[in-house]
C-alpha positions in Angstrom: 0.0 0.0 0.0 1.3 3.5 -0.5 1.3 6.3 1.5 -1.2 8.0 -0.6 -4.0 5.4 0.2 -6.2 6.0 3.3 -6.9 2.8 5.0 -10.9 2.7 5.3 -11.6 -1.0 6.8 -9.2 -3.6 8.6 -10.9 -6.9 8.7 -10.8 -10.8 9.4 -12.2 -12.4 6.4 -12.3 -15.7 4.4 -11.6 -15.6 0.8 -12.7 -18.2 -1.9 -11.8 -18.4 -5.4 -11.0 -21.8 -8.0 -9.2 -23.8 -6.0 -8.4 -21.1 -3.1 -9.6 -21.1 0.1 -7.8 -18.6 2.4 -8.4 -16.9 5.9 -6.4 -13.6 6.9 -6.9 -10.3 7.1 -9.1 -7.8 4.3 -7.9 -4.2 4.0 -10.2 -1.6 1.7 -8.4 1.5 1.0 -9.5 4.4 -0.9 -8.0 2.5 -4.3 -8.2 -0.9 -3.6 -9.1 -4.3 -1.6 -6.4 -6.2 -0.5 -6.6 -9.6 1.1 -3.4 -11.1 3.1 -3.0 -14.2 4.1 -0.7 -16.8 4.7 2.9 -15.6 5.2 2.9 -12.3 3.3 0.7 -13.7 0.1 -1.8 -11.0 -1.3 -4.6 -10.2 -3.4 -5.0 -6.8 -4.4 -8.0 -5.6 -6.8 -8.2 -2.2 -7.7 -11.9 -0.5 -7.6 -12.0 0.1 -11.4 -11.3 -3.2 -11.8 -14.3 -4.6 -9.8 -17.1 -5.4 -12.9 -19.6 -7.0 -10.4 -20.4 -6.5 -6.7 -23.1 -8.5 -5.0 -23.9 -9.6 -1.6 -25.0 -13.5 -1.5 -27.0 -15.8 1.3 -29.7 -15.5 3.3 -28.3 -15.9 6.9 -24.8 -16.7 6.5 -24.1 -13.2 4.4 -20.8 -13.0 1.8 -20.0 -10.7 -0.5 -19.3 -11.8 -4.5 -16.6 -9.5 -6.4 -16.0 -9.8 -9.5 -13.3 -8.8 -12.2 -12.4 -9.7 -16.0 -10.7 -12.9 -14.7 -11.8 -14.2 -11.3 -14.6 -14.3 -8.6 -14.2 -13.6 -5.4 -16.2 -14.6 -2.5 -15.8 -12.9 0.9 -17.0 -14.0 4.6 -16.8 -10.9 6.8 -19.2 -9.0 9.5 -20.9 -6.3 8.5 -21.0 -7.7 4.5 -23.7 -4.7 4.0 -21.9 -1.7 5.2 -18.7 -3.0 2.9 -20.7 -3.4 -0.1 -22.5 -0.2 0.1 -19.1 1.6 0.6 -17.3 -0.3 -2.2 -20.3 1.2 -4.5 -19.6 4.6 -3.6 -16.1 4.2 -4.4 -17.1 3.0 -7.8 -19.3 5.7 -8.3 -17.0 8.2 -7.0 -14.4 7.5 -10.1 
């Protein structure tokens, strides 16, 4: 992350994609989410690369991103709030 980028939300989170099934920690910024886990990996997506933002399940809420090549499914608390900021990001640029 660079200095430039304001940290907005420090979480615990799962993350699955393909064959991928992490737990760590998931960072939004002002430019990006970023997912760490397991001895310094990462995935960073930027916001304008996000093409589809949905949140999934009835009781067990998760959170769906999607980009040109992958999908991302996120467990976190407070799924709703995180959703509803990623969209004003997106509609901020």
């Amino acid at each position: 992350m660079s200095s430039e980028e304001k940290v907005l939300l420090r979480r615990k989170a799962n993350v699955r994609s393909g064959r991928l099934r992490a737990t760590g920690t998931f960072i939004l910024t002002d430019r990006k989410i970023s997912f760490h886990y397991r001895a310094g990996r990462r995935i960073d997506i930027s916001v304008e690369s996000i093409k589809g933002l949905e949140t999934r399940g009835v009781i067990f809420k998760k959170m769906a991103v999607s980009t040109d090549e992958r999908e991302y499914v996120v467990y976190l608390k407070g799924v709703e709030n995180v959703v509803g900021l990623l969209n004003a990001l997106r509609n901020k640029r």
